[in-house]
N, C-alpha and C positions, 0 to 999 in steps of 0.2 A: 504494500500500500504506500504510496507518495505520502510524504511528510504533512504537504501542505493540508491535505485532503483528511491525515487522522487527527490536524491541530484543530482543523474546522469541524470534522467530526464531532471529538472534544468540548470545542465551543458551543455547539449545538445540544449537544445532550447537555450543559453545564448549563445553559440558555432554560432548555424545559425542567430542568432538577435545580434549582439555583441553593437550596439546602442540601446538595449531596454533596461528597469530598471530591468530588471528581476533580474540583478546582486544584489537588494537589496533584493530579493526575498531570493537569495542559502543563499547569508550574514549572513540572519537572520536565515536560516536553521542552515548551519553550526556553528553559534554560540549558538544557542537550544541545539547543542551536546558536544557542551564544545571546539568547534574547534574554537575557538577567534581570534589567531593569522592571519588563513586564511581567517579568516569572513573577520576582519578588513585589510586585503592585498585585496581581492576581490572587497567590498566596495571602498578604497580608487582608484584603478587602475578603477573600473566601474563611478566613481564621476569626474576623469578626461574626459572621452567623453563624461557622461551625468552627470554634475553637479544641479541635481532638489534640490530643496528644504527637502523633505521628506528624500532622501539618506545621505545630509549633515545634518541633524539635529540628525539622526541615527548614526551617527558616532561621532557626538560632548555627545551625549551621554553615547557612549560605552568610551572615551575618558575620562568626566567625572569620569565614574563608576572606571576607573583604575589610578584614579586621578591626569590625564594630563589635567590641564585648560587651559592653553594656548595655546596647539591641537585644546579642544574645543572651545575656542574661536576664535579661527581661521576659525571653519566651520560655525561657527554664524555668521561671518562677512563676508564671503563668501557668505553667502543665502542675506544679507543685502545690500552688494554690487551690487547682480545682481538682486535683488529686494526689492525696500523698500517698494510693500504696502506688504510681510509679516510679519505681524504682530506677527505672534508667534514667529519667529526668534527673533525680536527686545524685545519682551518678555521673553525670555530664556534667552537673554545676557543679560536684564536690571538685571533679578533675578541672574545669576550670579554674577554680579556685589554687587549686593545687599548683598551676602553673600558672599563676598572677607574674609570676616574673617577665616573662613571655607574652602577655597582655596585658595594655595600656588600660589604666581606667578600672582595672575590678579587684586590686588588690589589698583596700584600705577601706576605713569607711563603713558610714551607717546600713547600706546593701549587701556589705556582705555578711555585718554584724547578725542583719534579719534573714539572711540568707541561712547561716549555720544555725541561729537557733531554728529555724524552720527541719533543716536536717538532723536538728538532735530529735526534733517531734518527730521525725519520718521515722527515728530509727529507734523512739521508743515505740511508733505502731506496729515495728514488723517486728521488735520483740514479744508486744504482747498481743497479736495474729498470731503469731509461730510458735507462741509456748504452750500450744494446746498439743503441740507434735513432740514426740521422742527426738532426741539429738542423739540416738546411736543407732 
């Protein structure tokens, strides 16, 4: 299938579904072809009516890659916020954290203050999730 034909595809079904995720779907088309600027407009405008997990982690990466940290920290706390049992969310922000060195903008400060206690709450809910289970 020609490129152009499954972006407009894409748009089309994204057109008659305008609450379905498929918006991450074109996002990541468009951004396969070097179209960023609209990936990432698409993305962000599709994250306001359906804010999941997978669309904001996708964005806190492309966000990353063009070395906005505190963008992507923002969508890391955002998956964290409307859910803390994910765990990879809280995993991405801990490692970015981890290497503040390495990025500008997120390794001081009242964000990251509310960032970690937010992760101690995350990691006292999967303690007490998981102490219903044997540890041998």
């Amino acid at each position: 299938m020609d490129d152009n034909v499954y972006i407009k595809r894409l748009r089309e079904r994204l057109r008659q579904k305008p609450d379905s995720r498929l918006f991450l779907s074109l996002a990541e088309e468009l951004r396969k072809r070097g179209k960023m600027d609209e990936a990432k407009a698409i993305l962000s405008d599709g994250i306001k009516q359906n804010p999941f997990a997978a669309a904001r982690l996708t964005l806190r990466r492309w966000y990353l890659l063009d070395d906005i940290p505190s963008e992507a920290e923002k969508e890391s706390l955002g998956v964290i916020e409307k859910s803390l049992q994910d765990a990879h969310a809280c995993e991405m922000l801990a490692e970015g954290y981890e290497g503040a060195g390495r990025l500008s903008g997120i390794g001081n400060g009242d964000a990251k203050e509310r960032a970690l206690t937010r992760l101690e709450r995350f990691s006292e809910a999967v303690r007490v999730r998981f102490a219903q289970y044997p540890t041998s």
